[in-house]
N, C-alpha and C positions, 0 to 999 in steps of 0.2 A: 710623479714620485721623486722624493729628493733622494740625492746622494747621499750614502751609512754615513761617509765621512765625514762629509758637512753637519748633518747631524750628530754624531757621538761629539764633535769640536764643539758643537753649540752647547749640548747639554754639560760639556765639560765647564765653558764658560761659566755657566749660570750656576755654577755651584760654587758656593764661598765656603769657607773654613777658617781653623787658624793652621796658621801653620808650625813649623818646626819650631821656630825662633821667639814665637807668641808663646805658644805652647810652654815650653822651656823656664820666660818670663814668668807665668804664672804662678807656673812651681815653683822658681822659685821664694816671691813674694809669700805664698802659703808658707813654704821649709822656714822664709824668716821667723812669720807671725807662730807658728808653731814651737821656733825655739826662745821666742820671749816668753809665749805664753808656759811653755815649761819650767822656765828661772822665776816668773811673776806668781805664780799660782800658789805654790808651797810658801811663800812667806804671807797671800792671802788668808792662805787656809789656818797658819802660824797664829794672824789677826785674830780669827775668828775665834781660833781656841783662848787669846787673851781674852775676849770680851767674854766670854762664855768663863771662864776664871774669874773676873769681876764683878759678871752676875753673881755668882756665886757666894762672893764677899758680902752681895747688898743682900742676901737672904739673910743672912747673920747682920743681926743688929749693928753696923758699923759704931753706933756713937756709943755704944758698952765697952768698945775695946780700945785698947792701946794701940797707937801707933807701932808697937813693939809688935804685940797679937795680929794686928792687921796685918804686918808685913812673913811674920811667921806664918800666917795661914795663908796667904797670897802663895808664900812658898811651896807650902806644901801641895797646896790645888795649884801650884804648876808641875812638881816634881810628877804628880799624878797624869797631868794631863800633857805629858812631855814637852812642855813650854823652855824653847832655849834662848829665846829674842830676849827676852825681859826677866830681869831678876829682882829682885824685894827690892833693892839696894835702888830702883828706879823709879821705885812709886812714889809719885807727889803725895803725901796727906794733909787738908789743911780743913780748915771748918769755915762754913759759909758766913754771909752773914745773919741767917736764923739761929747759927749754931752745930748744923749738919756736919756730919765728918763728911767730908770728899776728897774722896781718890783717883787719881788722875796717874796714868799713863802716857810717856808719849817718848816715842823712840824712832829709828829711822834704818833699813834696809839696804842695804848696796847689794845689787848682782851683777857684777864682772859679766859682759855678753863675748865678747872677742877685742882682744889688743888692748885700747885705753878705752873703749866704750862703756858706758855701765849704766844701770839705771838706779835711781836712788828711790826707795818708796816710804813716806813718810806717813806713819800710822799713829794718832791717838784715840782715846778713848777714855770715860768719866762715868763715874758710878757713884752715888748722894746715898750716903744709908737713912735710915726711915726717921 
C-alpha cells in the first residue's frame, strides 16, 4: 500500500490548469476585442442602413430624376432611416458610360479607442438605376 501522501502529491502533479496570471491574460484580451467590437459595430450597422437607403433610390427609376431629386430623396430616406454618417451633400452622381445615372457614396469613420489610438473605417457603396 502507498503512502496518502505520496499520493494526494502525485495526483496533485498530474493536474494542469491555468492559472491566476493566464487566466487574467485572457480576460483581458476578450475585455479588449469586446471594446473594439462595441465602437466598430454601430458604424457597421450605420453602413448597412446606407446601403439599404440606396437600394431604395435604385427602386425609383434613377435616370428620370434630377440630380437635385436624387439627392432630395436620398435625404429624406436617411432622415427616415436615421442615417447621420452621410448627407446628400456626399453623394457622387455621375452617368456611366451606357448612359446610367450612378450613385456613389463613399465616406470614412474615426472611432477614438483610448489616448491617440483610433481606428479609421472606410466605407463605400454604388447603386446603377435601371
Amino acid at each position: 500500500m502507498q503512502h496518502p501522501i505520496k499520493t494526494a502529491y502525485q495526483a496533485r502533479k498530474q493536474q494542469a490548469g491555468m492559472t491566476l496570471l493566464g487566466m487574467l491574460l485572457v480576460c483581458a484580451c476578450l475585455a479588449m476585442v469586446a471594446y473594439v467590437a462595441m465602437k466598430v459595430v454601430p458604424a457597421y450597422q450605420q453602413f448597412y442602413t446606407v446601403k439599404m437607403v440606396m437600394a431604395g433610390l435604385n427602386k425609383e427609376s434613377l435616370s428620370g430624376m434630377s440630380q437635385k431629386e436624387i439627392k432630395d430623396d436620398f435625404e429624406r430616406r436617411a432622415d427616415v432611416a436615421y442615417v447621420t454618417a452621410v448627407k446628400s451633400s456626399d453623394l457622387i452622381i455621375d452617368k456611366d458610360s451606357a448612359g446610367v445615372t450612378v450613385v456613389t457614396v463613399k465616406y470614412q469613420v474615426v472611432e477614438p479607442l483610448f489616448g491617440n489610438l483610433s481606428i479609421l473605417l472606410d466605407f463605400s457603396t454604388q447603386e446603377a438605376g435601371l
